[in-house]
C-alpha positions as CSV (number, residue, x, y, z in Angstrom):
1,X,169.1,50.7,93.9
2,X,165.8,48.8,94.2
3,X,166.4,48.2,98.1
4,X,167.8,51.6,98.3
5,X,164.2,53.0,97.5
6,X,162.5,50.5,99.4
7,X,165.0,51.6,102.4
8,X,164.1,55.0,101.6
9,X,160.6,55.3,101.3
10,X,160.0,53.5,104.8
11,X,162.7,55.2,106.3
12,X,161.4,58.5,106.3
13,X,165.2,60.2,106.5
14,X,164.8,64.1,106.5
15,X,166.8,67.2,108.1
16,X,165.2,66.8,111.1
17,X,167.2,63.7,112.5
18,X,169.8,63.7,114.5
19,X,172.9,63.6,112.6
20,X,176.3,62.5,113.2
21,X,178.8,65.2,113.4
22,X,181.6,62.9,111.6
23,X,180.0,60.9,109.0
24,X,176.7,62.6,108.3
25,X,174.7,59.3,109.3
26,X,171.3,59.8,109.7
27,X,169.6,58.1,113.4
28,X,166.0,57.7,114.4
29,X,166.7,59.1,117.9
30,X,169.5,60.9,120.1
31,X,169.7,57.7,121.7
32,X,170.5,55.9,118.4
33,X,173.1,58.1,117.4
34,X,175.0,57.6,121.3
35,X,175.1,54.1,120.3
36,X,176.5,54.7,116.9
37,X,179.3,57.1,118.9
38,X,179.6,55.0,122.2
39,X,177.7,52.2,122.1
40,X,179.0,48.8,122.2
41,X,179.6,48.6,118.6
42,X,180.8,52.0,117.5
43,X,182.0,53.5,114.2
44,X,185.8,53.7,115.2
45,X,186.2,56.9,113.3
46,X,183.3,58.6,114.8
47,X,184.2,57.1,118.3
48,X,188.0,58.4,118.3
49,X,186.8,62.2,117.2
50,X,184.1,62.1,119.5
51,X,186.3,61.4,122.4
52,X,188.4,64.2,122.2
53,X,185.5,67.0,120.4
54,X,181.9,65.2,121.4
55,X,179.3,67.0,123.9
56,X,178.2,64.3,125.9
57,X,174.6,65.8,126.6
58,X,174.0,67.1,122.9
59,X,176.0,65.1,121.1
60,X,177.6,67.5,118.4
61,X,181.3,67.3,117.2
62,X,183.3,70.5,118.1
63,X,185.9,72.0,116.1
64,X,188.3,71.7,119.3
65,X,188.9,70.3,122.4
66,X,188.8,74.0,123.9
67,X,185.7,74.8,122.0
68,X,184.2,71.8,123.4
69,X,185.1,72.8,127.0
70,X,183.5,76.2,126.2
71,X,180.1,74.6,124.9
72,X,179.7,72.1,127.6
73,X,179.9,74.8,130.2
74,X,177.2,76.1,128.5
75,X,175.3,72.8,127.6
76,X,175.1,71.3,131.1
77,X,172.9,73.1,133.0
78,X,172.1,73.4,136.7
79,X,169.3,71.9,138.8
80,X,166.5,73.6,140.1
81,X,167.8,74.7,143.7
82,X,166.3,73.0,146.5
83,X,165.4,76.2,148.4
84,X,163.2,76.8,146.3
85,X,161.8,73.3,146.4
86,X,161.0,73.3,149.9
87,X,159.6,76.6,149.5
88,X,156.9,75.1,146.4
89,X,156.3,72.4,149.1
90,X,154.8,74.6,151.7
91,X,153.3,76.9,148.6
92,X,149.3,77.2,148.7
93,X,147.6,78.5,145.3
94,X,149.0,80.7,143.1
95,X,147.0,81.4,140.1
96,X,148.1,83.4,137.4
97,X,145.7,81.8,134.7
98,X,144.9,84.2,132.3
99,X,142.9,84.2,128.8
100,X,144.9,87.2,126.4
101,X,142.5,86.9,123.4
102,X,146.1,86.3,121.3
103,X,147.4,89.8,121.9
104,X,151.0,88.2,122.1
105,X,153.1,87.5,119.5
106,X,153.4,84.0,118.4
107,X,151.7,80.5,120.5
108,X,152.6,80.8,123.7
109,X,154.4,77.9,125.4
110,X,154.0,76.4,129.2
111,X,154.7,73.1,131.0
112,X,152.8,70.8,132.6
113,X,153.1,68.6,135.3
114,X,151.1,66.8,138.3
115,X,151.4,64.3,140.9
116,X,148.9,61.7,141.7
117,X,147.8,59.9,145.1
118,X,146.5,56.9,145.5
119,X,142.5,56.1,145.6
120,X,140.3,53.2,145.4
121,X,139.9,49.9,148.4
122,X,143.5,48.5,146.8
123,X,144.9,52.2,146.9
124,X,146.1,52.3,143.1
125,X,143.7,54.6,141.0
126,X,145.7,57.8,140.7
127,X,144.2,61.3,142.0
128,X,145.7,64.8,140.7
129,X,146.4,66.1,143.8
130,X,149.2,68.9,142.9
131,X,149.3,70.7,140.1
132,X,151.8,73.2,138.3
133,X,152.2,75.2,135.3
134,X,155.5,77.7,134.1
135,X,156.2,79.7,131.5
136,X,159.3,79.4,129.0
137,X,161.4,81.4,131.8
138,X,160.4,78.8,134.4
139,X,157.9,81.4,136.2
140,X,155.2,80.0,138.0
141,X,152.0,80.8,136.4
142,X,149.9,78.4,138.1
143,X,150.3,76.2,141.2
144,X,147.6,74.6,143.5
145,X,146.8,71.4,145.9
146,X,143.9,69.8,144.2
147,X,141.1,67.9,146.1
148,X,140.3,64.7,144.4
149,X,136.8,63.7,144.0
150,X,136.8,60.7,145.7
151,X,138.4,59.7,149.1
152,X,142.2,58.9,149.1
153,X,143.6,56.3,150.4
154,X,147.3,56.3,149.8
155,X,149.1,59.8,150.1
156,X,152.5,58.1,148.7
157,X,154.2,60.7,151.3
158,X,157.9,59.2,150.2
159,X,157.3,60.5,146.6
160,X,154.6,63.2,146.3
161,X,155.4,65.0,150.2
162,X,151.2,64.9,150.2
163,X,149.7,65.2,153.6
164,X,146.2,65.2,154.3
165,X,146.0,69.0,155.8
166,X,147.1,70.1,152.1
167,X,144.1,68.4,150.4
168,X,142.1,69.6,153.3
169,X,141.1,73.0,151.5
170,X,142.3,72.5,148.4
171,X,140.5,73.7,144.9
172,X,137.9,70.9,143.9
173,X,139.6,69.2,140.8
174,X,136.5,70.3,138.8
175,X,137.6,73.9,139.3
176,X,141.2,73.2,138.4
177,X,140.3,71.2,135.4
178,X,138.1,74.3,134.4
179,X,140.3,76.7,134.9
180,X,143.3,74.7,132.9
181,X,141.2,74.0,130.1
182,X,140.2,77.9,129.4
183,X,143.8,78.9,130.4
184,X,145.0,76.4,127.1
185,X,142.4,77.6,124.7
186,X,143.2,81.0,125.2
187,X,139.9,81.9,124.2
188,X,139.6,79.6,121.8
189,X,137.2,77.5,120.5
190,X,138.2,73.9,120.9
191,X,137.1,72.8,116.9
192,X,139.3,75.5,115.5
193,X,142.7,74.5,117.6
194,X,143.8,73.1,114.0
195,X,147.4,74.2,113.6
196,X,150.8,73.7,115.6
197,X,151.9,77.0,114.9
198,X,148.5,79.1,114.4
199,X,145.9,80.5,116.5
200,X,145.5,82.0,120.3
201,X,145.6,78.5,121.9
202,X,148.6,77.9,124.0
203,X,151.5,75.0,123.3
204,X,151.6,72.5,126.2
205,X,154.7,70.9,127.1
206,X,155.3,68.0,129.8
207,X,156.2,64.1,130.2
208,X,153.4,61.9,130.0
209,X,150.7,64.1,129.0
210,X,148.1,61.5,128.6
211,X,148.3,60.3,132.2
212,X,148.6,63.7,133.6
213,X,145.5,65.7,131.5
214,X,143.8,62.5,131.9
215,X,143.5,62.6,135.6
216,X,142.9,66.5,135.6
217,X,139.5,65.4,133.3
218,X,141.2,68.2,130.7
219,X,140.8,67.3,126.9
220,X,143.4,69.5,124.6
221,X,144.1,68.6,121.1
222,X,146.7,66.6,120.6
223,X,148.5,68.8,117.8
224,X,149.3,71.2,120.5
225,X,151.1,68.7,122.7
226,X,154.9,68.6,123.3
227,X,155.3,65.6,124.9
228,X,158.8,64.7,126.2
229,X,157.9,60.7,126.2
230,X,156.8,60.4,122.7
231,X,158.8,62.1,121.3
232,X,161.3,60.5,118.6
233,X,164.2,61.8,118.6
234,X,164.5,61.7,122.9
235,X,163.0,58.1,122.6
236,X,164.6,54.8,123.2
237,X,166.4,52.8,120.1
238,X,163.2,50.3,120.9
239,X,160.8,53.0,120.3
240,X,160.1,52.8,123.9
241,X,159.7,56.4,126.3
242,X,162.8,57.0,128.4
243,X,161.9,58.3,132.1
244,X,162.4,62.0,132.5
245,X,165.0,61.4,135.3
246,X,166.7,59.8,132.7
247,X,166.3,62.9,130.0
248,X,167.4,65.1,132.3
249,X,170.7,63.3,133.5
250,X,171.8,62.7,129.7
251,X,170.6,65.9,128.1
252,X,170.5,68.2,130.8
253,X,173.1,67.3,132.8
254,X,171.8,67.0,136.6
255,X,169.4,64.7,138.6
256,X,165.7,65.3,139.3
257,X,163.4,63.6,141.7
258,X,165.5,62.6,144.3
259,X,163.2,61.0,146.9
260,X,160.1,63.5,147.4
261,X,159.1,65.0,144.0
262,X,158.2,68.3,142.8
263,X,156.0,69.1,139.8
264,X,158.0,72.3,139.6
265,X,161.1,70.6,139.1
266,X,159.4,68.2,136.4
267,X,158.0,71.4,134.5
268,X,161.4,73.2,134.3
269,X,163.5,69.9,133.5
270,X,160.2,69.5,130.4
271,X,160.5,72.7,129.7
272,X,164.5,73.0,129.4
273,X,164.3,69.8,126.8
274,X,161.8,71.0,124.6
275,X,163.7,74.5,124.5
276,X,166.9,72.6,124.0
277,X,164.8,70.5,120.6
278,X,163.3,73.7,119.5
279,X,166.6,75.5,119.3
280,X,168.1,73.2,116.7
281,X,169.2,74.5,113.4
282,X,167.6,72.7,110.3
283,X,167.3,73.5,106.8
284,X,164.0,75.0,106.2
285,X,161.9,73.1,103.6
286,X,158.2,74.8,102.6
287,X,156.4,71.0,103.3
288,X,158.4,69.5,105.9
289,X,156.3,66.5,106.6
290,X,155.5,63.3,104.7
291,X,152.2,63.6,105.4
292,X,151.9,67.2,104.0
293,X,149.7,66.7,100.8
294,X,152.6,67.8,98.6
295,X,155.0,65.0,99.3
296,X,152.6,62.4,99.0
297,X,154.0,61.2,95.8
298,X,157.7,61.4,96.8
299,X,158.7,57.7,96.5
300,X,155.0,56.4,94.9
301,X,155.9,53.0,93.4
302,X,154.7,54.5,90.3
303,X,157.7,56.3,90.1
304,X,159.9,53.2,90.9
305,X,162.3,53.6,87.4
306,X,162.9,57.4,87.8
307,X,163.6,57.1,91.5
308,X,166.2,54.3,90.9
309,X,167.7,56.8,88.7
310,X,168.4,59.3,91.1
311,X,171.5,59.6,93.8
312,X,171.0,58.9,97.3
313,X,171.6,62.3,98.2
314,X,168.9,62.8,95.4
315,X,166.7,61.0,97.3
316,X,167.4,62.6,100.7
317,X,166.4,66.0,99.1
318,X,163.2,64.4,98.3
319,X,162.3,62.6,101.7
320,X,160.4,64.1,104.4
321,X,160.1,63.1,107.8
322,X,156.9,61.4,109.5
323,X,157.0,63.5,112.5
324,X,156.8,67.1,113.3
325,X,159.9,68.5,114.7
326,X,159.7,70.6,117.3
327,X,162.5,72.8,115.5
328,X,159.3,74.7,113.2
329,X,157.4,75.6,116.5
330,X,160.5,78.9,116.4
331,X,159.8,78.9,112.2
């Protein structure tokens, strides 16, 4: 019982991990959890049931072999279609970057994603030189070549389809980063964007938000981030980011950024995950985080004795996870 309290309070188990369908184990990440059902060492039990009832992209346990054929249908989604990617490519601004004092109901939520060219004499600095924004119905609110400040000297055509003639008249990056930032803050001050779930400020989803608002000069508080790369439960079993093309083939179900890539199809295949996390059912607790001032004291070594008293699933009750889940954003 000792180690099981030391297990425990470093462990952090709560509601919010993903859970195996079969035996109820509790996994730091999606990708933990395939190993335990797949993986080169797998729990026989789990494995076998899995076979014949386990979604492949979300991982749950069906109650039949017919109701699993039903869900995946539902579960695997289809890629953006390239029509529409070709048309994006030959798409000037479109700016539909407005500030709605809060009159909707609830945060708002939109995705973010850029592609960089090269600058600098050894051509590797990154430039934002396209930019894109959608809604939660994958709607473009916001799309625009930008011109970077500084000469560029590597359009890395084969990825990004940049030529010069789209950069030629393209909205200075100060403008964009301008007009980004107010479109975020929704008319609100940056020192009071406190809360996850409160305020007029706007949620921002994307993969590698650090790079991408750092090279659109945008700050934006981190609290309001939804950031497919850090993410715990779609990181690696190493704690390392998986690559979105990779997210999207094992969660989503199709393949993105096949030779020249679009931010458009990066937004929507951002977007789609986080819905997909947000829509999980978990039990509701009033303080669901460790941190929350409430739950400090949950496994204090103080109350060593009393907590080697209790039963595991005692303990579970008790424990509180050290991340926010992305579940509470619909709470």
């Amino acid at each position: 019982m000792e180690h099981l309290v030391d297990h425990m309070r470093t462990s952090y188990h709560s509601v919010h991990e993903p859970t195996c369908g079969v035996c109820k184990k509790h996994c730091r990440s999606f990708e933990s959890l395939r190993e335990h059902l797949i993986g080169p060492l797998p729990k026989q039990e789990c494995k076998s049931l899995f076979n014949t009832r386990g979604c492949r992209f979300c991982l749950a346990i069906l109650d039949s072999p017919y109701a699993l054929r039903v869900h995946q249908d539902k579960c695997q989604l289809a890629g953006v279609n390239y029509g529409i990617l070709a048309h994006m490519a030959n798409l000037g601004l479109r700016d539909g970057l407005t500030i709605d004092n809060g009159y909707s109901r609830g945060p708002q939520v939109v995705a973010l994603a850029c592609k960089t060219v090269g600058g600098g004499s050894d051509r590797s600095l990154d430039l934002c030189a396209r930019v894109c924004i959608i809604d939660e119905n994958e709607n473009i609110i916001f799309h625009s070549y930008v011109k970077p400040p500084i000469p560029v000297t590597n359009y890395r055509y084969e990825t990004t389809g940049i030529r010069p003639e789209h950069l030629r008249d393209a909205m200075p990056l100060r403008q964009v980063q301008r007009r980004i930032q107010d479109f975020l803050c929704n008319g609100e001050p940056m020192w009071k964007i406190r809360s996850p779930r409160g305020g007029k400020a706007r949620i921002l989803v994307g993969h590698g938000l650090d790079h991408d608002l750092d090279k659109m000069q945008v700050e934006y508080p981190p609290i309001m981030l939804r950031d497919t790369a850090k993410y715990p439960p779609l990181m690696k079993t190493s704690k390392l980011s998986n690559s979105l093309k990779y997210l999207t083939q094992a969660y989503l179900g199709y393949d993105i950024q096949n030779g020249i890539q679009d931010p458009y199809e990066d937004c929507v295949a951002t977007m789609r995950l986080y819905l997909r996390m947000r829509r999980q059912v978990h039990r509701r607790e009033d303080y669901p985080l460790a941190s929350d001032p409430q739950n400090r004291n949950n496994f204090a070594s103080w109350r060593q004795s009393e907590l080697e008293r209790m039963s595991p699933e005692e303990m579970l009750a008790i424990s509180r996870s050290d991340y926010y889940c992305w579940c509470l954003d619909s709470a």
